[in-house]
Backbone as a chain_set.jsonl record, in Angstrom:
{"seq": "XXXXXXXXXXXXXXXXXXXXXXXXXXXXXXXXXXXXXXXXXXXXXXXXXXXXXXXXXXXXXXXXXXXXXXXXXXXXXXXXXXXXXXXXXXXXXXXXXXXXXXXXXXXXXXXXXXXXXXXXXXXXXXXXXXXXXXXXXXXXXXXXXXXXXXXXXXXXXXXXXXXXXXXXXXXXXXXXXXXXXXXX", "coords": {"N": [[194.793, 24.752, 96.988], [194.522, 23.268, 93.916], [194.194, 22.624, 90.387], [192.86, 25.008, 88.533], [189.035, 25.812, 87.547], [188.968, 27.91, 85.777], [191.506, 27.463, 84.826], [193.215, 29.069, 86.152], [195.208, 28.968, 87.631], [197.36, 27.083, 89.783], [197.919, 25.482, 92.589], [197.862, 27.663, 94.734], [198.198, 27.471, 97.347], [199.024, 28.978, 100.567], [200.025, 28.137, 102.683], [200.224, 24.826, 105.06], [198.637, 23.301, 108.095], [199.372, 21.095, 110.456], [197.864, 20.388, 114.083], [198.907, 19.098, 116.733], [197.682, 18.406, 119.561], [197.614, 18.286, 123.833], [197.087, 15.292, 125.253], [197.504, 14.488, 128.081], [197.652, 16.245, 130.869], [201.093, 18.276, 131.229], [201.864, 17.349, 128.525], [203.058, 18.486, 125.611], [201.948, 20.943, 123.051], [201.988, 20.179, 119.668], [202.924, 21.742, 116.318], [202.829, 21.254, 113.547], [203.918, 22.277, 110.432], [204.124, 23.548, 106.911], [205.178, 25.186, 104.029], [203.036, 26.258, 101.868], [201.568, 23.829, 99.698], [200.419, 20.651, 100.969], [201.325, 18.353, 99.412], [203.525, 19.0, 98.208], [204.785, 19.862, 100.106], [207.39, 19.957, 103.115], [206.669, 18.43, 106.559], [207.278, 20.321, 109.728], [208.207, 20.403, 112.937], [206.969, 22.593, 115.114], [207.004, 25.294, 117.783], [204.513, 26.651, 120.403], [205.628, 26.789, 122.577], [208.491, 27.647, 122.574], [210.967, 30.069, 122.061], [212.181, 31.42, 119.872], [211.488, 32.136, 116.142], [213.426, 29.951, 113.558], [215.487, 31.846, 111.784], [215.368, 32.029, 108.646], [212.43, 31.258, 108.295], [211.15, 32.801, 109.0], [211.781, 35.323, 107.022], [210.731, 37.183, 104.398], [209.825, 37.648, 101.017], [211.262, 39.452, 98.546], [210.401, 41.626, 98.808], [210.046, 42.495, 101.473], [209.256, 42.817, 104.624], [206.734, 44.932, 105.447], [203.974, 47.677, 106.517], [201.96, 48.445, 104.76], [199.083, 50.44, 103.108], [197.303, 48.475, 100.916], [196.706, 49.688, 97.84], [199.467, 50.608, 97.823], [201.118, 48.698, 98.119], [203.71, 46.372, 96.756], [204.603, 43.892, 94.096], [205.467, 40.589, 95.749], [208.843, 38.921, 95.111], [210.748, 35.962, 94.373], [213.056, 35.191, 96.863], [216.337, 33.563, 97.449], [216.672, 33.102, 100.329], [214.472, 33.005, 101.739], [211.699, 31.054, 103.189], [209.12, 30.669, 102.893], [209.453, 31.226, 100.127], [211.39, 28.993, 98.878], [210.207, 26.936, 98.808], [208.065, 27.734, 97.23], [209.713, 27.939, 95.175], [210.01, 25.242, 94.381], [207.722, 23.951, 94.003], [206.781, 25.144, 91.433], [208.77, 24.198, 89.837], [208.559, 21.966, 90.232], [206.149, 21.241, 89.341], [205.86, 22.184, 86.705], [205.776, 24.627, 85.281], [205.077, 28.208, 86.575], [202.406, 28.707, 86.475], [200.221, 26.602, 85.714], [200.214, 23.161, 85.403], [202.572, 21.485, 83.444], [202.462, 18.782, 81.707], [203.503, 15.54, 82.46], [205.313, 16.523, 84.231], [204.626, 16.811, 86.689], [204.192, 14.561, 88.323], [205.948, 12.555, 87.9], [207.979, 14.083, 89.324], [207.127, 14.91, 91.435], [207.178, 12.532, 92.859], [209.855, 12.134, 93.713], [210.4, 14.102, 95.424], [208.401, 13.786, 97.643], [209.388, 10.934, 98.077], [211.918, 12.063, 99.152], [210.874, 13.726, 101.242], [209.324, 12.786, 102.942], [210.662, 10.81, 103.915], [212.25, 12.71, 105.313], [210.457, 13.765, 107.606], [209.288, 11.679, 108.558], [211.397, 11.216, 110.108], [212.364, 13.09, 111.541], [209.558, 13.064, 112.901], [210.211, 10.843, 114.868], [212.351, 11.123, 116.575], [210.962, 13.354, 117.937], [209.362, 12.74, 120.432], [211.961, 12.172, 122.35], [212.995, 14.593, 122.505], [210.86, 16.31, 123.047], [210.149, 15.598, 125.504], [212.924, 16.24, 127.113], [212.538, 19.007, 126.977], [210.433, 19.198, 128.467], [211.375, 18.469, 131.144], [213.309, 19.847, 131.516], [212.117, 22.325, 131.607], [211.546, 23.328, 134.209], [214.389, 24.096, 135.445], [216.636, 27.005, 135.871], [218.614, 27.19, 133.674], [220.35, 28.268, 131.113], [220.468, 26.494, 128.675], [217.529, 25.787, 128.965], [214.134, 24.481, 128.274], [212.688, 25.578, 126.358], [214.708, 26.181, 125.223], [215.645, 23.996, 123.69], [213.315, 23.119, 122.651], [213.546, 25.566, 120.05], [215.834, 24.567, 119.025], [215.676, 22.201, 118.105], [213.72, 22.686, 116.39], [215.058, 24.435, 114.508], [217.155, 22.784, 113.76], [215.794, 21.077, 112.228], [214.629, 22.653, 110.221], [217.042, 23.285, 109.153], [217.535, 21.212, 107.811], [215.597, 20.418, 106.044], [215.534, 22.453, 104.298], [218.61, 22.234, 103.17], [217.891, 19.82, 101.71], [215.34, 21.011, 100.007], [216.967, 22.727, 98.138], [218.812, 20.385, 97.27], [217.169, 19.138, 96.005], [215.954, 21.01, 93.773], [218.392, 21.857, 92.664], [218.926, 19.057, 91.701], [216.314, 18.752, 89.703], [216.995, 20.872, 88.383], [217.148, 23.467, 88.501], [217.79, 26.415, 86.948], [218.36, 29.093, 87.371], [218.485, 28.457, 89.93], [220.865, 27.215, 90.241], [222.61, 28.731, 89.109], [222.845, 31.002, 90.949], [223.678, 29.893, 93.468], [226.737, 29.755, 92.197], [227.788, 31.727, 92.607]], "CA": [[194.057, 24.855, 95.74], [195.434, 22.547, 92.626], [193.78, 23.259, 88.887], [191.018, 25.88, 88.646], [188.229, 25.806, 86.609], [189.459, 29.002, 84.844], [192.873, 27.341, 84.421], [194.48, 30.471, 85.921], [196.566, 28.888, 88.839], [197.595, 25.776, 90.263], [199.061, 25.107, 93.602], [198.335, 28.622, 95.072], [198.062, 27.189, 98.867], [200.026, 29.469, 101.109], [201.106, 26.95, 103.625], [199.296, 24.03, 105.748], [199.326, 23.004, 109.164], [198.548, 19.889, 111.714], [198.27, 20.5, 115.04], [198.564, 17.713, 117.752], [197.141, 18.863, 121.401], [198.276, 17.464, 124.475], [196.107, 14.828, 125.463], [197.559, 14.232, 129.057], [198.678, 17.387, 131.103], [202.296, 18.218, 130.894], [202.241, 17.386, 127.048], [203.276, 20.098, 125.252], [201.216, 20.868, 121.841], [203.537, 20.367, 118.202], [202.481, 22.696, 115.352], [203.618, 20.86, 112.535], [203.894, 23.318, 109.572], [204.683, 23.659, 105.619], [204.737, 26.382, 103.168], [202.713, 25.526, 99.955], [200.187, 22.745, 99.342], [201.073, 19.77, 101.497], [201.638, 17.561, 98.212], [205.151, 19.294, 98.076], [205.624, 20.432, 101.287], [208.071, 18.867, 104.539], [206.062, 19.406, 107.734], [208.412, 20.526, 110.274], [207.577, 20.705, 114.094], [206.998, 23.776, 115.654], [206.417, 24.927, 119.159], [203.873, 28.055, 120.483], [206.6, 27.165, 123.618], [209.568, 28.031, 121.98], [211.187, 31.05, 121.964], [211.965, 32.428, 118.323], [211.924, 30.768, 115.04], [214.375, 30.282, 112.635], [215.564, 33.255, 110.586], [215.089, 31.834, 107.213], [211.084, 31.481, 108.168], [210.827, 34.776, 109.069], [212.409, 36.544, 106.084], [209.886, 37.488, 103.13], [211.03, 38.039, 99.716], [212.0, 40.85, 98.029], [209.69, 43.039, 99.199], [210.631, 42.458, 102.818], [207.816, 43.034, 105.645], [206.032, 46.468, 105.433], [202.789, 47.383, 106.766], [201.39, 49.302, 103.9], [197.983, 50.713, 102.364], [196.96, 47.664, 99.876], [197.076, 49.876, 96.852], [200.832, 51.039, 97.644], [201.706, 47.479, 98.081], [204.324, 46.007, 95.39], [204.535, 41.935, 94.495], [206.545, 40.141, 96.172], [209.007, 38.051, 94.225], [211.673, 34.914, 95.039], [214.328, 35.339, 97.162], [217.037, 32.709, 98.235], [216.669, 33.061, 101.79], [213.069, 32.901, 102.065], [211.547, 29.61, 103.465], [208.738, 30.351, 101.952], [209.873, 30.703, 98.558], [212.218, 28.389, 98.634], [209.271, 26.118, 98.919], [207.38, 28.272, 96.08], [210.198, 27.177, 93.09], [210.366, 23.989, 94.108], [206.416, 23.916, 93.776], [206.716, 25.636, 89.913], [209.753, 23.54, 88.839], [207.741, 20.155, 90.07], [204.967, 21.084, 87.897], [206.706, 22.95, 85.421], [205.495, 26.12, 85.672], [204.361, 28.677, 87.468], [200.62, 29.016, 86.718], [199.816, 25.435, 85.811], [201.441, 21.965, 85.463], [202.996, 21.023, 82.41], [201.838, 17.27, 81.186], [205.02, 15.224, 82.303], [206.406, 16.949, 85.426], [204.395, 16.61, 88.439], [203.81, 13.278, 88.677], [207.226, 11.284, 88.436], [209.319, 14.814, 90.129], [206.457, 14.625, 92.887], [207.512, 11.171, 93.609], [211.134, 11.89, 94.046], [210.442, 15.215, 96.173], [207.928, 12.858, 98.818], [210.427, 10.042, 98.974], [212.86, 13.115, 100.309], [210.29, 14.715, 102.637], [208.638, 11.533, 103.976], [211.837, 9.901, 104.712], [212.733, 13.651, 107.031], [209.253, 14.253, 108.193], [209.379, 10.169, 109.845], [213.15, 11.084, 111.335], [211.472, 14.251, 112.632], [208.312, 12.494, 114.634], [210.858, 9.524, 115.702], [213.223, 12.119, 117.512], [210.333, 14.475, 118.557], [209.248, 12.124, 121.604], [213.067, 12.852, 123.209], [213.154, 16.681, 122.437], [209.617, 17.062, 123.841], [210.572, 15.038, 127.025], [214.046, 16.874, 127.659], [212.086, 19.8, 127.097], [209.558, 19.441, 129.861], [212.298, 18.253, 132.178], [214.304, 21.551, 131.618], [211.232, 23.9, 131.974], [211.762, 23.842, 135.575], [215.052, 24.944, 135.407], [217.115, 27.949, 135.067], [219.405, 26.823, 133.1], [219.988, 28.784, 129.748], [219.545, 25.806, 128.036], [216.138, 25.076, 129.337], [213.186, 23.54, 127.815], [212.132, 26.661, 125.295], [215.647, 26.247, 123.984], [215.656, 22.756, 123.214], [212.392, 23.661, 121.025], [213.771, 25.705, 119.136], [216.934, 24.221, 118.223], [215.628, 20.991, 117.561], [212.609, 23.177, 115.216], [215.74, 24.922, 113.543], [217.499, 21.368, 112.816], [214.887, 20.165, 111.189], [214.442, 23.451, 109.178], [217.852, 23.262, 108.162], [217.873, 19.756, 107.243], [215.107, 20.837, 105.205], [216.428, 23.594, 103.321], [219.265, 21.837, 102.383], [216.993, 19.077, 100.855], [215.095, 21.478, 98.837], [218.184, 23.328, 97.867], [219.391, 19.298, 96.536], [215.882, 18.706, 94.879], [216.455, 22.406, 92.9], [219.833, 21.511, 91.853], [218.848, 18.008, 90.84], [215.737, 19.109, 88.454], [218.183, 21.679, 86.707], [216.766, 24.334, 87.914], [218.788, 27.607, 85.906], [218.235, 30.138, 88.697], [219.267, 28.403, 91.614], [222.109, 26.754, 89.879], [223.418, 30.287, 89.161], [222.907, 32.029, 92.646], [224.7, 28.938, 94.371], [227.652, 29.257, 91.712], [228.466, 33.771, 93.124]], "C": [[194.912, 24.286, 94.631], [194.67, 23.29, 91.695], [192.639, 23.975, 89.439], [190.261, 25.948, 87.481], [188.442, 26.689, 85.542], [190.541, 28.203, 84.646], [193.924, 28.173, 84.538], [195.762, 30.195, 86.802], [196.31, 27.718, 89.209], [198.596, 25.981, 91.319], [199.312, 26.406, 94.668], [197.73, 28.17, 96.836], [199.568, 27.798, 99.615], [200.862, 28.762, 101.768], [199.77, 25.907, 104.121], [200.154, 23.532, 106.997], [198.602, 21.467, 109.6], [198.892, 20.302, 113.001], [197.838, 19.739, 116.166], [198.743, 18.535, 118.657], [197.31, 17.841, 122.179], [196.696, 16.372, 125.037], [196.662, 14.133, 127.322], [197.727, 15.474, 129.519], [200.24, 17.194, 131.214], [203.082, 18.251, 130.139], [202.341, 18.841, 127.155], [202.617, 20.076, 123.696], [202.222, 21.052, 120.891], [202.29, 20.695, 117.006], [203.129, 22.173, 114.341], [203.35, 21.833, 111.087], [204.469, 22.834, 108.08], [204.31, 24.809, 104.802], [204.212, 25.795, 102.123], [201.726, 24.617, 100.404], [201.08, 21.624, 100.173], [202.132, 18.419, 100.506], [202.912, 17.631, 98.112], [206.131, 19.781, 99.365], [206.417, 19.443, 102.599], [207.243, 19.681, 105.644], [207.186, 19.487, 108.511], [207.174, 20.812, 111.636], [208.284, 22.139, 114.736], [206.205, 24.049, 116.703], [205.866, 25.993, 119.416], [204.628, 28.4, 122.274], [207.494, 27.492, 123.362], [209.49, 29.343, 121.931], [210.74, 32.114, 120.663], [211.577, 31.411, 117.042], [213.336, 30.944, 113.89], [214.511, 31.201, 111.789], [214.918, 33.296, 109.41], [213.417, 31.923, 106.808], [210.786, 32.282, 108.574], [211.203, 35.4, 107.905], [210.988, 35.942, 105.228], [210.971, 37.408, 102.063], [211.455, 39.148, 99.88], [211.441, 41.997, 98.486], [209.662, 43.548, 100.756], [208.885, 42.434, 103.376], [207.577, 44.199, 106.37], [204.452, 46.248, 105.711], [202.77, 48.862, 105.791], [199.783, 49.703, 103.505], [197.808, 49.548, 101.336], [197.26, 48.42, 98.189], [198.674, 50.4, 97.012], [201.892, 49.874, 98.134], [202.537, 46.6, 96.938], [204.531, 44.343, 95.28], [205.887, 41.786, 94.937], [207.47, 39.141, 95.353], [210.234, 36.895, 95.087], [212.625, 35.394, 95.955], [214.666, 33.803, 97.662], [217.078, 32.003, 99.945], [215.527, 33.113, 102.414], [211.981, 31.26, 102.463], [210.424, 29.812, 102.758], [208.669, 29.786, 100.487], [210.519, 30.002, 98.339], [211.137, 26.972, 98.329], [207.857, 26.121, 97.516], [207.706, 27.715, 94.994], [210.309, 26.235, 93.741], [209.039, 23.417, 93.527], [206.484, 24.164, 91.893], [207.652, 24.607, 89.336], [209.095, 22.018, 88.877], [207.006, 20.056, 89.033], [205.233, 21.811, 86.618], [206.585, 23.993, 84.793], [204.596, 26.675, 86.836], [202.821, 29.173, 87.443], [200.397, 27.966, 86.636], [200.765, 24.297, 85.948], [201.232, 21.675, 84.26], [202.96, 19.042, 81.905], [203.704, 16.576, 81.426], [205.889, 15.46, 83.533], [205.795, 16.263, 86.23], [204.643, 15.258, 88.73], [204.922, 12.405, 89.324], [208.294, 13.069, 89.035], [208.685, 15.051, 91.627], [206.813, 13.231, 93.777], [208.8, 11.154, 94.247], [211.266, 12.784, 95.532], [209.48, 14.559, 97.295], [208.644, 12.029, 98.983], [211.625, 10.869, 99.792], [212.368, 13.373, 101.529], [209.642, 13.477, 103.405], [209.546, 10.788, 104.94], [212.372, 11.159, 105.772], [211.644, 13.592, 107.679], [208.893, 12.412, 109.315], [210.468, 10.422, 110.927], [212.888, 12.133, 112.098], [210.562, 13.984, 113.435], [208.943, 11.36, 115.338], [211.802, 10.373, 116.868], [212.478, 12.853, 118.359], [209.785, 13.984, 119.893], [210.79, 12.565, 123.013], [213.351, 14.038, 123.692], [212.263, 16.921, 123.349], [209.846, 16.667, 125.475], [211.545, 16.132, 127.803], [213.52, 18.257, 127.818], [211.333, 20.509, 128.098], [210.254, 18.886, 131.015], [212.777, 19.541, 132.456], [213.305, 22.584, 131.928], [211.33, 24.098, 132.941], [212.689, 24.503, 135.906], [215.54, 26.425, 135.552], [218.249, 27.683, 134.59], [219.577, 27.499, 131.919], [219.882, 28.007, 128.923], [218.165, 25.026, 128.89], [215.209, 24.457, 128.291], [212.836, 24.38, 125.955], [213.479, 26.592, 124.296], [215.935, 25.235, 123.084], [214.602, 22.723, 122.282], [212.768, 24.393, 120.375], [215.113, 25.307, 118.439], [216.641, 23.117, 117.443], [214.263, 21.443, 115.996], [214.031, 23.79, 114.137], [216.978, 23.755, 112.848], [216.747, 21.347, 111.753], [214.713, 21.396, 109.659], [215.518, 23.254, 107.985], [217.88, 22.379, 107.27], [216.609, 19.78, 105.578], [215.274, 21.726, 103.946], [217.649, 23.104, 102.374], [218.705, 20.389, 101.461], [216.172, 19.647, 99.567], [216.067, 22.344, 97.848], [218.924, 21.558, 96.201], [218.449, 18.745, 95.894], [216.144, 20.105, 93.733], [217.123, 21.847, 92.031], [219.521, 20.171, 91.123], [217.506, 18.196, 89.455], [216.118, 20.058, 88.002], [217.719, 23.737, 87.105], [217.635, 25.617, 88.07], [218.954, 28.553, 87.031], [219.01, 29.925, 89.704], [220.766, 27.905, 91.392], [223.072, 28.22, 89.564], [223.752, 31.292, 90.289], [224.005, 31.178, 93.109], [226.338, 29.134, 93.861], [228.273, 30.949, 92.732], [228.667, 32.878, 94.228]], "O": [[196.001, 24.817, 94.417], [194.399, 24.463, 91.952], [191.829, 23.744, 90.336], [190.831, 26.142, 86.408], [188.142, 26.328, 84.403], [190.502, 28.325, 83.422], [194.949, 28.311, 83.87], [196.849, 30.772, 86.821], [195.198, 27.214, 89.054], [199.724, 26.454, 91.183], [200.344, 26.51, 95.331], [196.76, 28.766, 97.304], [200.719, 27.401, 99.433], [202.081, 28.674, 101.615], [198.613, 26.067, 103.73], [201.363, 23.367, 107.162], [197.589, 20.934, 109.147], [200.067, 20.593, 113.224], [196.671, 19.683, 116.553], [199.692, 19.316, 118.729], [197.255, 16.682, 121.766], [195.539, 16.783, 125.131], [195.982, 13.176, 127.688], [198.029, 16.205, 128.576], [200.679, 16.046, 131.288], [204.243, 18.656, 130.189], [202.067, 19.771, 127.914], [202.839, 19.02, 123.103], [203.166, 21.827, 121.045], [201.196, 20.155, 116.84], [204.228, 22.698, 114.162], [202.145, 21.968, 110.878], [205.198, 21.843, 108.026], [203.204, 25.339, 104.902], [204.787, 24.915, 101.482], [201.136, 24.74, 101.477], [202.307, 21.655, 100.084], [203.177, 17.84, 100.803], [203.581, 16.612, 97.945], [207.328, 19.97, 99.583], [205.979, 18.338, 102.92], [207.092, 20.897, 105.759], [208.158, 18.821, 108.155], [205.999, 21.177, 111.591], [209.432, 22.574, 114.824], [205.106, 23.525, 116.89], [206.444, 26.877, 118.784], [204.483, 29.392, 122.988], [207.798, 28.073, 124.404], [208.422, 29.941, 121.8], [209.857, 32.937, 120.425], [211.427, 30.189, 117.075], [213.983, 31.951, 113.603], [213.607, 31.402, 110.979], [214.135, 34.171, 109.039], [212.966, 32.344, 105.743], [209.594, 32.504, 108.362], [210.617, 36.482, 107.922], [210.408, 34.859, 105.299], [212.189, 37.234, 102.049], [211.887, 39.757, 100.859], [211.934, 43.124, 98.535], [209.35, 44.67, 101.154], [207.817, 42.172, 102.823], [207.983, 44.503, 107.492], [203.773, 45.268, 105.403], [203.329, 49.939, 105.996], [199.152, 48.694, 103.817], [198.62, 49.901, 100.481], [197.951, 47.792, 97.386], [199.109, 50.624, 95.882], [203.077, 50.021, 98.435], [201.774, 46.086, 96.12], [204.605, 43.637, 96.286], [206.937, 42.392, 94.729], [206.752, 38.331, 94.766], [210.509, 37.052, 96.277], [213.091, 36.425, 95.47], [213.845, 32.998, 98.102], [217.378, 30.921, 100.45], [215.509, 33.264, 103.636], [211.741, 30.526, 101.504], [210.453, 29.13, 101.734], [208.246, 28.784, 99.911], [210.598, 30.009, 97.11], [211.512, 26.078, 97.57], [207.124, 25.246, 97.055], [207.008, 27.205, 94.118], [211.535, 26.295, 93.837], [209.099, 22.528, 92.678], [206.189, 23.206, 91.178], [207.288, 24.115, 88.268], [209.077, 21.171, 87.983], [207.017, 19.248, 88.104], [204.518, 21.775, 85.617], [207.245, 24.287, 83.797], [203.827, 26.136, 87.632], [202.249, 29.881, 88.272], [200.166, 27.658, 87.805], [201.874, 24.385, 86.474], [200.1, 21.557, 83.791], [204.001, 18.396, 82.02], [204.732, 16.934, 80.851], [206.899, 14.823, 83.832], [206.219, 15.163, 86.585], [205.507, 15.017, 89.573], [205.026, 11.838, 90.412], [209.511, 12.883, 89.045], [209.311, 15.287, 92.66], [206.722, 13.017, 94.985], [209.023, 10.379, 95.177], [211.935, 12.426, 96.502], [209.987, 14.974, 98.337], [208.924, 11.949, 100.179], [212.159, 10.456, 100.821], [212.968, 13.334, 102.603], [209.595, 13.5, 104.635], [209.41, 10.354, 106.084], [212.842, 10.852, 106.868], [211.949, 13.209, 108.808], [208.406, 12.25, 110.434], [210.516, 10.059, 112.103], [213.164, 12.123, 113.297], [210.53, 14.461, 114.569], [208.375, 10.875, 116.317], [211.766, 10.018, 118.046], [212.955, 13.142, 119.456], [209.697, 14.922, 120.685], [210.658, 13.049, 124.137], [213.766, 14.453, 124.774], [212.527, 17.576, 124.357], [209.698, 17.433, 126.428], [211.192, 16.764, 128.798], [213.978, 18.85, 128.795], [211.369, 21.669, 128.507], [209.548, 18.849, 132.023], [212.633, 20.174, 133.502], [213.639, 23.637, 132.473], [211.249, 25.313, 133.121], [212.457, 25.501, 136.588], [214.623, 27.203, 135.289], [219.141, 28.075, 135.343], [218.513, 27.292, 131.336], [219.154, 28.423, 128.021], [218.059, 23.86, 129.271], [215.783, 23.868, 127.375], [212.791, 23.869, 124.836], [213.491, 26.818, 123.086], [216.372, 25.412, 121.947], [214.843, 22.337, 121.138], [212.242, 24.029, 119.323], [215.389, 25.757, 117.327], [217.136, 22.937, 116.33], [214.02, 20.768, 114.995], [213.926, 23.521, 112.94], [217.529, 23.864, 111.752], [217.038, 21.566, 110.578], [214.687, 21.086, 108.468], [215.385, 23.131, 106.767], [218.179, 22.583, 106.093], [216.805, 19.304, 104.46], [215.076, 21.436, 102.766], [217.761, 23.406, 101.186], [219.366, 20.085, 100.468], [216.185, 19.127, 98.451], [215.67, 22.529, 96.698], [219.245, 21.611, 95.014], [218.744, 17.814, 95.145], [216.691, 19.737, 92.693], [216.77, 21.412, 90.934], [219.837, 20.122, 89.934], [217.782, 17.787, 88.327], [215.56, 20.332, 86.939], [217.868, 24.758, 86.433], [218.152, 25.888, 89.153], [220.079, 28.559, 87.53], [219.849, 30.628, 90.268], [221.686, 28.133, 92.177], [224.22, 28.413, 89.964], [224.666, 32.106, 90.418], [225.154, 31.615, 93.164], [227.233, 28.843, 94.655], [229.255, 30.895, 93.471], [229.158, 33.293, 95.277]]}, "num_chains": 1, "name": "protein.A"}
């Protein structure tokens, strides 16, 4: 969802996916994923063969992950270590705030933040042909690195490689917050 007719929010898309199915047997299906509106987001491949996922996309914010009653539910707010959110301020600082976009941002800090993610998200489907191969070689195995492990290491590369990209988009549009956490 971008502008709303009310003008109350911009950009409130939780995440988006693609998901390529095997079209021979043997393939294995890739879950490509992003938190946020695709506009800002890196897809990253992800496997429903793979074991776990990376830590960082598991953690919530601040409010952690409680199964509560709806009214005794509290908002959740940023944290550092949250793949989501980490994906959230980069979303608010593109457009220059957090309910709408500020005349001036999106446009030319959207351009800088897709020449980042386009240029990982190509080096991620050029590699993902090898991974997926070595992968379905090793499933026969018992090997502890087998096939399930090779998905997720090569899904928690890419995360990282990610993370530290939006981490160096942050820091390069200024933004006050993260430049202060990183300095403790």
């Amino acid at each position: 969802m971008h502008v709303s007719s009310a003008d109350f929010t911009w950009g409130n898309t939780a995440s988006s996916c693609v998901t390529v199915l095997p079209v021979v047997p043997g393939e294995l299906p890739v879950f490509w994923w992003t938190p946020g509106p695709p506009c800002i987001g890196c897809y990253v491949p992800f496997f429903v063969h793979g074991r776990i996922l990376p830590p960082i996309v598991s953690r919530a914010g601040t409010a952690g992950k409680h199964v509560l009653p709806p009214h005794q539910v509290g908002e959740d707010t940023f944290a550092y270590d949250s793949y989501w959110w980490l994906f959230r301020r980069l979303l608010d600082i593109v457009k220059g705030d957090a309910i709408r976009s500020v005349a001036g941002y999106y446009v030319e800090r959207n351009h800088l933040v897709r020449c980042r993610f386009d240029e990982l998200e190509k080096e991620f489907a050029e590699e993902l042909p090898h991974v997926l191969n070595a992968a379905v070689v090793a499933s026969g195995t018992d090997d502890v690195n087998d096939g399930r492990w090779r998905l997720d290491q090569f899904t928690e590369h890419c995360v990282g490689k990610v993370v530290t990209t939006v981490k160096e988009l942050l820091e390069t549009f200024g933004d006050p917050s993260f430049v202060s956490s990183t300095a403790k």
